[in-house]
N, C-alpha and C positions, 0 to 999 in steps of 0.2 A: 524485480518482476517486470516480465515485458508486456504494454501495455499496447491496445491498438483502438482504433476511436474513429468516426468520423467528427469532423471539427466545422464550425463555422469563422471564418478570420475575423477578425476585429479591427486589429488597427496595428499595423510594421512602422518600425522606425529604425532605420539604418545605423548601425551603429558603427562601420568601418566597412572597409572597400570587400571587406569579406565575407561580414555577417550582418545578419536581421535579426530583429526582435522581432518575434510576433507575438501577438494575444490572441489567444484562439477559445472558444468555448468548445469542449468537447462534449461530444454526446457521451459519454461514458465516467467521467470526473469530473463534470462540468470545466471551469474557468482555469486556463493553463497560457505559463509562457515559456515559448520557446526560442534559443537562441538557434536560428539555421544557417548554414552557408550559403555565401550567393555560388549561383551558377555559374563557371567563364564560356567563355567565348559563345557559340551560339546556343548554350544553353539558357545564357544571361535572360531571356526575354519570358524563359516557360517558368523561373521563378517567380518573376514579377505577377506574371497571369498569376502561379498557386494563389498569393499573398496579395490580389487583390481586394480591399475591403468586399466583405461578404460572399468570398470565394468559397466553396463547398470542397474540402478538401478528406484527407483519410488519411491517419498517422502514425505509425510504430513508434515507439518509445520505452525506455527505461526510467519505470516510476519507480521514484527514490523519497524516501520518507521527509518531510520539511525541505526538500528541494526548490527555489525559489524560481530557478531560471533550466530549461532542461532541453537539452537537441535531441531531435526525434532521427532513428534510423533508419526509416523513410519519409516520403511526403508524394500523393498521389492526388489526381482530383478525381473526388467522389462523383461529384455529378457537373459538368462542363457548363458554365453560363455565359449564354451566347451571345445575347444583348445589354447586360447591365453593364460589362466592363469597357463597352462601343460607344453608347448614347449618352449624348452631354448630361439630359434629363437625369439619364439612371445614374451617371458615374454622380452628380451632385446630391442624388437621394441617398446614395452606397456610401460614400464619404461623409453624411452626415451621422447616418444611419449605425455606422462602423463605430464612429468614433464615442455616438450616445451609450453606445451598448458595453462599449470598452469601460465606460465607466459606470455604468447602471448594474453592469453585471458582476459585479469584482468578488461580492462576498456573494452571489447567489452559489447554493449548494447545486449539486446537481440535477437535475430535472428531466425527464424523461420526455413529457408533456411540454415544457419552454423550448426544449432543444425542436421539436418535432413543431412546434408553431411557428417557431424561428426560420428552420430549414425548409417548410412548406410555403413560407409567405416570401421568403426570396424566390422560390421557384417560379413563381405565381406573377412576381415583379418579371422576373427576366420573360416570363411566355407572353405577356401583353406588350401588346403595339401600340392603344390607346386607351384613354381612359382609366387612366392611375395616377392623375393628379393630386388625389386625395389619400394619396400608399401610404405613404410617410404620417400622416394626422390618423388613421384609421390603426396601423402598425403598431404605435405610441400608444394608441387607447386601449388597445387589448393587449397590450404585453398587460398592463397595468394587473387585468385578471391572473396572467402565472408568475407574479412575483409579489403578492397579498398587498396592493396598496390601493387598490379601489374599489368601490362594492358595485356588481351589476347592474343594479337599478336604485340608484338613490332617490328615495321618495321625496317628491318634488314638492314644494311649496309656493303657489301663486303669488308672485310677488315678493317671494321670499329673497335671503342670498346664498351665496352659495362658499362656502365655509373651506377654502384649502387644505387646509390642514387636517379636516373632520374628517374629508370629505361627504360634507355632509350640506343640506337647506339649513336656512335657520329664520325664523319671522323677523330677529333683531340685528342689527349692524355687527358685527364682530369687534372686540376691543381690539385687536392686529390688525396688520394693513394685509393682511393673506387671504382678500377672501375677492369674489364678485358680487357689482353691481345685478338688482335684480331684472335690469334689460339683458346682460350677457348670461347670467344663472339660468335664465331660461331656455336656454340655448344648447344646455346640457343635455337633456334628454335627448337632443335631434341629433345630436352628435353621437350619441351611444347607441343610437341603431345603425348607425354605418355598418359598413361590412365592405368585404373585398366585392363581392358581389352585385351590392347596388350601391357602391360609392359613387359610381357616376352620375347617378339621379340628383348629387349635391350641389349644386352649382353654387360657386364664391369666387368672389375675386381675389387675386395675390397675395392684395394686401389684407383682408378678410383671412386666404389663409395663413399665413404671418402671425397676425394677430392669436388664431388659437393654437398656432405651436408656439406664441410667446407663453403663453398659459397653461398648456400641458407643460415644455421644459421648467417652469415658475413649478409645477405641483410637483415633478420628478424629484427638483433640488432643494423644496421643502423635504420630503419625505426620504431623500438617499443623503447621509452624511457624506459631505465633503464631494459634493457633485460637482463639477466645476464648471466654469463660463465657458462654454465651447467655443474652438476654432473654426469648423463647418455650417457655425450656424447661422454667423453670417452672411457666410457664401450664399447657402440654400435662401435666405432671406430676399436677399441681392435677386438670385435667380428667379424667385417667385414674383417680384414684387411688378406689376404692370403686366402678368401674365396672367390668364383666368383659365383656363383646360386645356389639357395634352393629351 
């Protein structure tokens, strides 16, 4: 059966002078990999653009039943992104960002709503010039809503802590080490009004924001079996770290 989809890329890994692996989430069958040719000669450069992390692409393909790995009989870009694949900023958000989802995403079923928050929040990164330093921590806290692992408004408790695993307050210490102090627990709630819209109102330092994407990826790799220690994360870390707004 011939399948067609818009896709968001995830994350390519070369696998000989010929071909690409890619991970692509589809809007249509959600979570798919593809093995594609590369381009030659001066074609070589409009692949790379397809298949860069969190490129908005469109796909033909022949969907075959328990197929593990499957090349598509075309590949188009759906919608062109003009700044994220240029600026140092975006290319280290895009590479982090790529690589969380490649594995955050593996068993998500398909989703209509995930794919459509996905594809609208990178559009949103690539159209701003400033004031998206806070893309990445803001991104991370509302996938959380389209893949059931956090609840909207955890009722807070003064002084309480704040339970990783529950995701929940609690007045007593947790017996696991998965949980926050009740100085950082508080800090929860001002975090979950963020938005794309008035993230800039937030202001934190580097290493401020470090610190709570050490603890969203910490609640991610509780909560998604076999999450593993990311390559990008240190990069972004590195990047952020003595910078406070962009």
């Amino acid at each position: 059966m011939l399948s067609k989809s818009r896709g968001i890329v995830l994350n390519t890994l070369k696998y000989n002078d010929e071909t690409l692996i890619a991970q692509i989430l589809t809007e249509e069958v959600g979570y798919r990999t593809f093995s594609v040719r590369i381009a030659r000669g001066r074609k070589i450069r409009s692949t790379h653009i397809f298949f860069f992390p969190l490129s908005l692409v469109e796909l033909t393909w022949e969907e075959k039943p328990n197929a593990k790995l499957v090349t598509p009989k075309t590949v188009s870009v759906s919608t062109p992104l003009v700044s994220i694949p240029m600026e140092p900023q975006k290319v280290t958000i895009a590479m982090f960002l790529g690589e969380f989802l490649n594995h955050a995403l593996r068993s998500e079923p398909s989703s209509p709503e995930l794919f459509s928050y996905l594809y609208n929040s990178i559009l949103w990164l690539d159209a701003k010039s400033n004031r998206y330093a806070n893309f990445h921590l803001v991104f991370l806290l509302r996938l959380t809503k389209f893949i059931g692992l956090f609840p909207e408004r955890p009722l807070y408790i003064s002084g309480g802590y704040f339970d990783l695993r529950t995701a929940s307050y609690t007045q007593f210490r947790p017996t696991h080490n998965d949980y926050l102090e009740p100085r950082e627990a508080q800090l929860i709630p001002t975090l979950l009004r963020m938005r794309y819209e008035n993230m800039h109102l937030f202001h934190f330092s580097g290493s401020e924001r470090n610190h709570f994407l050490a603890v969203i990826n910490d609640f991610y790799r509780i909560h998604i079996p076999n999450f593993p220690e990311l390559k990008s994360l240190a990069v972004l870390r590195d990047f952020y770290e003595g910078m406070k707004d962009f």
